[in-house]
ChimeraX commands (.cxc) that place a marker at each C-alpha (Angstrom):
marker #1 position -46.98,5.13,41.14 radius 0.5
marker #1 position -45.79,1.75,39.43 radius 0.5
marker #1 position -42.25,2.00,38.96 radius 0.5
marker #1 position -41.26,2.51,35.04 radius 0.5
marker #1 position -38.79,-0.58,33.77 radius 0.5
marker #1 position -36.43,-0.10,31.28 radius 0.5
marker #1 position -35.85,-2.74,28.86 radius 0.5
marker #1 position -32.85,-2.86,26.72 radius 0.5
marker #1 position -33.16,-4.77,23.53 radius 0.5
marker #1 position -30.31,-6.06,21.35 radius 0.5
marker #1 position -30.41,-6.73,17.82 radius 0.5
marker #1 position -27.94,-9.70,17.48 radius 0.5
marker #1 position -28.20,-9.83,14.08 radius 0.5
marker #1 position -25.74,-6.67,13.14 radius 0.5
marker #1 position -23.32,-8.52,15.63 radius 0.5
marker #1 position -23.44,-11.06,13.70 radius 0.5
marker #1 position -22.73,-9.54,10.70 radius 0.5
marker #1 position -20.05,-7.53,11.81 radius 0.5
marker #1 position -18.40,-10.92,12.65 radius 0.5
marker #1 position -18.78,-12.04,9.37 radius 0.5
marker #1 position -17.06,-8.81,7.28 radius 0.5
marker #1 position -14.32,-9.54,10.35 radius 0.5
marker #1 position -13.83,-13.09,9.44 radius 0.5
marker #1 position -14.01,-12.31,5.37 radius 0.5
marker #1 position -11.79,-9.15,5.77 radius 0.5
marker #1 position -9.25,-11.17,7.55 radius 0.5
marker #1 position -9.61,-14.30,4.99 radius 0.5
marker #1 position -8.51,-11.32,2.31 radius 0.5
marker #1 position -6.01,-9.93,3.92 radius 0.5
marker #1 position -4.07,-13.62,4.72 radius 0.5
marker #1 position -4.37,-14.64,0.83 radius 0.5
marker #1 position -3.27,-10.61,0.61 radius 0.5
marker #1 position 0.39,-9.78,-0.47 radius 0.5
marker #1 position 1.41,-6.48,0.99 radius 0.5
marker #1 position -0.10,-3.52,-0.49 radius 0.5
marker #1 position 1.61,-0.82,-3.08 radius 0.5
marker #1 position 0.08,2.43,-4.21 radius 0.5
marker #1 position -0.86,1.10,-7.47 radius 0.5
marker #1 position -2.47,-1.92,-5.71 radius 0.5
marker #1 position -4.83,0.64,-3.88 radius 0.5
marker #1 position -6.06,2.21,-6.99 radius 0.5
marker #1 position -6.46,-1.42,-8.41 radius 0.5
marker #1 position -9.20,-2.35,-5.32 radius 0.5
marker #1 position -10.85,0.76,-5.59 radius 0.5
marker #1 position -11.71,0.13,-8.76 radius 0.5
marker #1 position -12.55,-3.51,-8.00 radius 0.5
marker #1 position -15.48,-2.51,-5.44 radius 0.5
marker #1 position -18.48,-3.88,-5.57 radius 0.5
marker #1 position -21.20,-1.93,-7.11 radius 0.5
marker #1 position -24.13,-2.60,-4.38 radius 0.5
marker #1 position -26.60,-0.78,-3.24 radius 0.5
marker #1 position -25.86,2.15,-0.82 radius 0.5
marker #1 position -26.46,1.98,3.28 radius 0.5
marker #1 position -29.01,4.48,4.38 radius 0.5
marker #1 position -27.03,5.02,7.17 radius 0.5
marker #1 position -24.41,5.91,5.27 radius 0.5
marker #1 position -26.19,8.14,3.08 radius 0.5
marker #1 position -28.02,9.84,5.74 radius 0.5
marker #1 position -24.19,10.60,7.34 radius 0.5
marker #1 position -23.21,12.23,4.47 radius 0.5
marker #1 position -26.20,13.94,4.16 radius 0.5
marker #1 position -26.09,15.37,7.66 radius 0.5
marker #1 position -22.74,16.81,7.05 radius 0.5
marker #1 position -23.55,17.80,4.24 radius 0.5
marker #1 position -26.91,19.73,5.36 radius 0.5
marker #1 position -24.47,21.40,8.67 radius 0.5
marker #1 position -21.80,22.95,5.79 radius 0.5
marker #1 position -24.39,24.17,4.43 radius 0.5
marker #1 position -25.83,25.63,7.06 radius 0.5
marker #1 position -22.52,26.79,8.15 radius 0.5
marker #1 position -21.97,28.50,4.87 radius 0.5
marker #1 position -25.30,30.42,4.77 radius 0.5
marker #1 position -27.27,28.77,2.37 radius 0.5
marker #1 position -29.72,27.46,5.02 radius 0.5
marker #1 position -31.23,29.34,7.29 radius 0.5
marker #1 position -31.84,27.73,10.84 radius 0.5
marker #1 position -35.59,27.19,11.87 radius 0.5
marker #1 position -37.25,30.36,13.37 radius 0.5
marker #1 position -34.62,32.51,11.75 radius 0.5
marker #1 position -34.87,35.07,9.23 radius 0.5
marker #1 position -31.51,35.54,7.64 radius 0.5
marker #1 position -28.76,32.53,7.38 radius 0.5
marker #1 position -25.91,32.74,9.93 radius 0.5
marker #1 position -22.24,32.25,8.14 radius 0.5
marker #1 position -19.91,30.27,9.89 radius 0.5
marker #1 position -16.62,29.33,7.74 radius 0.5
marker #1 position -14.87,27.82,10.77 radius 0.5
marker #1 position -17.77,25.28,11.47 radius 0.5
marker #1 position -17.85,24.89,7.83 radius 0.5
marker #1 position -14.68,24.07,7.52 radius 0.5
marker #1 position -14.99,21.69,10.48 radius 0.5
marker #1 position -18.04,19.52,8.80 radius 0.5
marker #1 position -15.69,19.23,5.38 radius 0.5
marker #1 position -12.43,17.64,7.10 radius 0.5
marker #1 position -15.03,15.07,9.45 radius 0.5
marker #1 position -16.44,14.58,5.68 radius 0.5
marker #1 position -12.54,14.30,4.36 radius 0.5
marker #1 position -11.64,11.92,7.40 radius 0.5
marker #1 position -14.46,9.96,6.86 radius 0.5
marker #1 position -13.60,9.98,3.17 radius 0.5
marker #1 position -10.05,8.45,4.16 radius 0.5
marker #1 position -11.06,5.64,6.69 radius 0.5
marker #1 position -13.85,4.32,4.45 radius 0.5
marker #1 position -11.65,3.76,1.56 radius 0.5
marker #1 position -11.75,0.55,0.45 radius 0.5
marker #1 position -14.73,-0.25,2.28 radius 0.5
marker #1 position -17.46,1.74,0.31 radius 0.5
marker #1 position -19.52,0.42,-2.46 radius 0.5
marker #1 position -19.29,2.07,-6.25 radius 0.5
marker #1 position -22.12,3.78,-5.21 radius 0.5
marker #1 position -21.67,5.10,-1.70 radius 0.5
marker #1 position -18.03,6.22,-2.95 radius 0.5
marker #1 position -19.47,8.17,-5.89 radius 0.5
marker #1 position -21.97,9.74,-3.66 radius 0.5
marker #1 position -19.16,11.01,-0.90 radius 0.5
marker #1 position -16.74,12.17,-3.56 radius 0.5
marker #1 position -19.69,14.41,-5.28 radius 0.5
marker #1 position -20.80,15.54,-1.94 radius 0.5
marker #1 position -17.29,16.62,-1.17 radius 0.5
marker #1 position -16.49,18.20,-4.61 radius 0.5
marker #1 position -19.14,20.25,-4.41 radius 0.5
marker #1 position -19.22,21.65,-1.01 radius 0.5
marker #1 position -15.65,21.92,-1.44 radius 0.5
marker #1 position -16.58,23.89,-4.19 radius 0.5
marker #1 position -19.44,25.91,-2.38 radius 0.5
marker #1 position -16.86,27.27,0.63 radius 0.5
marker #1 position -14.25,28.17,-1.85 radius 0.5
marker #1 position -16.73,30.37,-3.68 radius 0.5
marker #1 position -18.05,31.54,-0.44 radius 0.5
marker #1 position -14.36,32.54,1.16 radius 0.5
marker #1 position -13.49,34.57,-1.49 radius 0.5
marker #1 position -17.17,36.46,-1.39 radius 0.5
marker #1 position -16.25,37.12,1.99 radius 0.5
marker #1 position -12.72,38.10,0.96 radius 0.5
marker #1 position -13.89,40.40,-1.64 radius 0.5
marker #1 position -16.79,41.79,0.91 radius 0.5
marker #1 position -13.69,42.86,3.32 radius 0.5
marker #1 position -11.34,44.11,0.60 radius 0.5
marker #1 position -14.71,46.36,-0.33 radius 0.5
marker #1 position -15.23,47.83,3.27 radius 0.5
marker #1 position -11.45,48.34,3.29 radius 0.5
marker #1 position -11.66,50.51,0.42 radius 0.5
marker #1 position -9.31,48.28,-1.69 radius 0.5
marker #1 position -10.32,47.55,-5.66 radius 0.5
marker #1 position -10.42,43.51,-5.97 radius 0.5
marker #1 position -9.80,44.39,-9.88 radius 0.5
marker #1 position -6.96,46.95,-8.98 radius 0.5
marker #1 position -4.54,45.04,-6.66 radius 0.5
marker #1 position -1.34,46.03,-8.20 radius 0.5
marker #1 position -2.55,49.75,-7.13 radius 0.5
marker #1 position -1.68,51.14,-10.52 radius 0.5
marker #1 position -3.41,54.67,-10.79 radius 0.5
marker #1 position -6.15,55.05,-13.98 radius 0.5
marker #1 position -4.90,56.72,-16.58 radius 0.5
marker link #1:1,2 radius 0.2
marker link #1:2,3 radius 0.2
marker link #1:3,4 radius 0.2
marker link #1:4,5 radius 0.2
marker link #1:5,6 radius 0.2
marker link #1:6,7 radius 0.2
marker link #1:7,8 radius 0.2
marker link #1:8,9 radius 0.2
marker link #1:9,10 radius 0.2
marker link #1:10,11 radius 0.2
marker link #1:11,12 radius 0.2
marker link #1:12,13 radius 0.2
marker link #1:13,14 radius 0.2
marker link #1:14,15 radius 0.2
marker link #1:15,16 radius 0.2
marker link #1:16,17 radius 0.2
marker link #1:17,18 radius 0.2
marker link #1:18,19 radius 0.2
marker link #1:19,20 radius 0.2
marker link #1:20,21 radius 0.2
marker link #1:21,22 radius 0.2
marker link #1:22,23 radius 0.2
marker link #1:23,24 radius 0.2
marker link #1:24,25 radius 0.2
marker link #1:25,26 radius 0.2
marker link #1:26,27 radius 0.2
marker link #1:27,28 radius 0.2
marker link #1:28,29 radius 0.2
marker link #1:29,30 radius 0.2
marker link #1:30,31 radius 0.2
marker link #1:31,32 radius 0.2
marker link #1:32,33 radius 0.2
marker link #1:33,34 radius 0.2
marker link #1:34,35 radius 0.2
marker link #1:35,36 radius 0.2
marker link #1:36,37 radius 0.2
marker link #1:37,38 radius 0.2
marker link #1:38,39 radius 0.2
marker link #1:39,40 radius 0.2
marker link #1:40,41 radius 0.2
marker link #1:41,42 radius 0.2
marker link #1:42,43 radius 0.2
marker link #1:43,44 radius 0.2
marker link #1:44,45 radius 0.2
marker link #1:45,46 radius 0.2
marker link #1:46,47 radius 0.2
marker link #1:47,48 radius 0.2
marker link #1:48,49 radius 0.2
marker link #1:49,50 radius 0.2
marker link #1:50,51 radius 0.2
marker link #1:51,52 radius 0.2
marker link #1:52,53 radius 0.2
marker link #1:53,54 radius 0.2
marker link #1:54,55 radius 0.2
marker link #1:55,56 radius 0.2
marker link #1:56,57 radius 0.2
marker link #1:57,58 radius 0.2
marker link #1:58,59 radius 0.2
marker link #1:59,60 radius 0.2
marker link #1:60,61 radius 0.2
marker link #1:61,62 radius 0.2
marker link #1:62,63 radius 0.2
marker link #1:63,64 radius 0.2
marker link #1:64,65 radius 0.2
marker link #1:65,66 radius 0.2
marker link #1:66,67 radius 0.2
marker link #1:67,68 radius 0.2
marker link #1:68,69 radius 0.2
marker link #1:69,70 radius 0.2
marker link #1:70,71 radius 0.2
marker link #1:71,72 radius 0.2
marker link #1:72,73 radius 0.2
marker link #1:73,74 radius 0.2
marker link #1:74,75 radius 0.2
marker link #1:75,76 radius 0.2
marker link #1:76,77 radius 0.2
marker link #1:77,78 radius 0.2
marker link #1:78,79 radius 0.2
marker link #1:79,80 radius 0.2
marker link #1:80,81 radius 0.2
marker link #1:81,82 radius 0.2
marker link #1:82,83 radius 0.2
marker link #1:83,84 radius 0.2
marker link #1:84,85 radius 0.2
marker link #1:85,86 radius 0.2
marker link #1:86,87 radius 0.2
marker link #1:87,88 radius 0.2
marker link #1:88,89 radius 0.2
marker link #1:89,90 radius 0.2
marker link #1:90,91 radius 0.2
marker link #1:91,92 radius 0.2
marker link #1:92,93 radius 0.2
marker link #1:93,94 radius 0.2
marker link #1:94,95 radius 0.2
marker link #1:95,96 radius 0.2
marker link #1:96,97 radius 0.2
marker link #1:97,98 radius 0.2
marker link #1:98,99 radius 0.2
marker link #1:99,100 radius 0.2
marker link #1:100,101 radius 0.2
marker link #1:101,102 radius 0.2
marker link #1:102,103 radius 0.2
marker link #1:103,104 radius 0.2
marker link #1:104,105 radius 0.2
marker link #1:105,106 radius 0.2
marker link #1:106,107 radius 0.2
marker link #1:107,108 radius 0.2
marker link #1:108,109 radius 0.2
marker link #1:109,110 radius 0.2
marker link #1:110,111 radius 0.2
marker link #1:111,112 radius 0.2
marker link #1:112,113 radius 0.2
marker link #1:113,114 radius 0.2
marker link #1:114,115 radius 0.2
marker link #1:115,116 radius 0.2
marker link #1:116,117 radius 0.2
marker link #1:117,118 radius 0.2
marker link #1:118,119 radius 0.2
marker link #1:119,120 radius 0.2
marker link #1:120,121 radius 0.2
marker link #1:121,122 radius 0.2
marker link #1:122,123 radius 0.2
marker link #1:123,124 radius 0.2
marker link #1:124,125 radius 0.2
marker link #1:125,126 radius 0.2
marker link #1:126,127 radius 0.2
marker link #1:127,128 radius 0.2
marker link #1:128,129 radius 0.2
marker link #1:129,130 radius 0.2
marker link #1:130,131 radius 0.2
marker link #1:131,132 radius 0.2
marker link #1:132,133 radius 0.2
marker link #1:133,134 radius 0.2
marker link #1:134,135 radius 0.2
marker link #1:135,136 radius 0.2
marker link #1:136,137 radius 0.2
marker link #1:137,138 radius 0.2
marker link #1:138,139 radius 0.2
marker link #1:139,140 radius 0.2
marker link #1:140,141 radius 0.2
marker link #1:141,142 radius 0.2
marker link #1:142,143 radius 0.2
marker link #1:143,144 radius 0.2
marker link #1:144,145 radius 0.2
marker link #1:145,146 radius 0.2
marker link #1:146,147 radius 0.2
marker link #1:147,148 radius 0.2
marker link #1:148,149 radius 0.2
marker link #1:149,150 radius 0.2
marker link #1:150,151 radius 0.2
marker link #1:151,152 radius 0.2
marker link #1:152,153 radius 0.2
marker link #1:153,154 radius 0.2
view
């Protein structure tokens, strides 16, 4: 048997790229007085509208597709029923948050807008979903969601 060789190919280009946002970033940040809080709302606003990175995109979107999952709207492949897992789902929002956090500033109009209505709305989605399962629990427990106060009916 001919022996199998591995060949490892490197795109330069990205390097070379990356070098460049390195050399502009740090051009900005010399001509750059120190930053307040109402600075930072200031360049968020100023962000260049552009286009938005698939990769990007597809990052959110796979986070966004495992909450999901996690919260039982999707149903794995070769399952029946969905599978709810509020810990996990909880997990894939604060990687979303974090990511969220150490993009900012760096994200175009665009990509911003995209991962802020991505988070609002799964956000939004596992809220809804922990109090279903609150409610669920308060019904096996024999408790009346409406009737908390435990005042008898008159």
């Amino acid at each position: 048997m001919d022996e199998m060789r591995v060949r490892t190919i490197v795109d330069e280009d990205w390097k070379a790229r990356v070098q460049r946002e390195k050399d502009m970033a740090r051009k900005r940040d010399a001509g750059a007085s120190p930053q307040t809080p109402s600075d930072e709302n200031a360049q968020d606003a100023a962000e260049p509208e552009g286009d938005i990175n698939p990769a990007f995109e597809a990052l959110v979107s796979t986070f966004a597709t495992q909450t999901m999952f996690c919260l039982g709207f999707i149903a794995a492949p070769g399952q029946a029923a969905p599978t709810l897992n509020l810990d996990q789902a909880k997990e894939s929002l604060e990687v979303l948050l974090m990511v969220s956090e150490k993009t900012r500033g760096n994200l175009t109009a665009s990509e911003k807008a995209i991962l802020q209505e991505t988070l609002a709305e799964l956000q939004r989605l596992f809220s809804a979903r922990v109090q279903q399962v609150q409610a669920e629990a308060m019904h096996r427990a024999g408790i009346n969601p409406s009737n908390l106060r435990g005042d008898q009916p008159s």
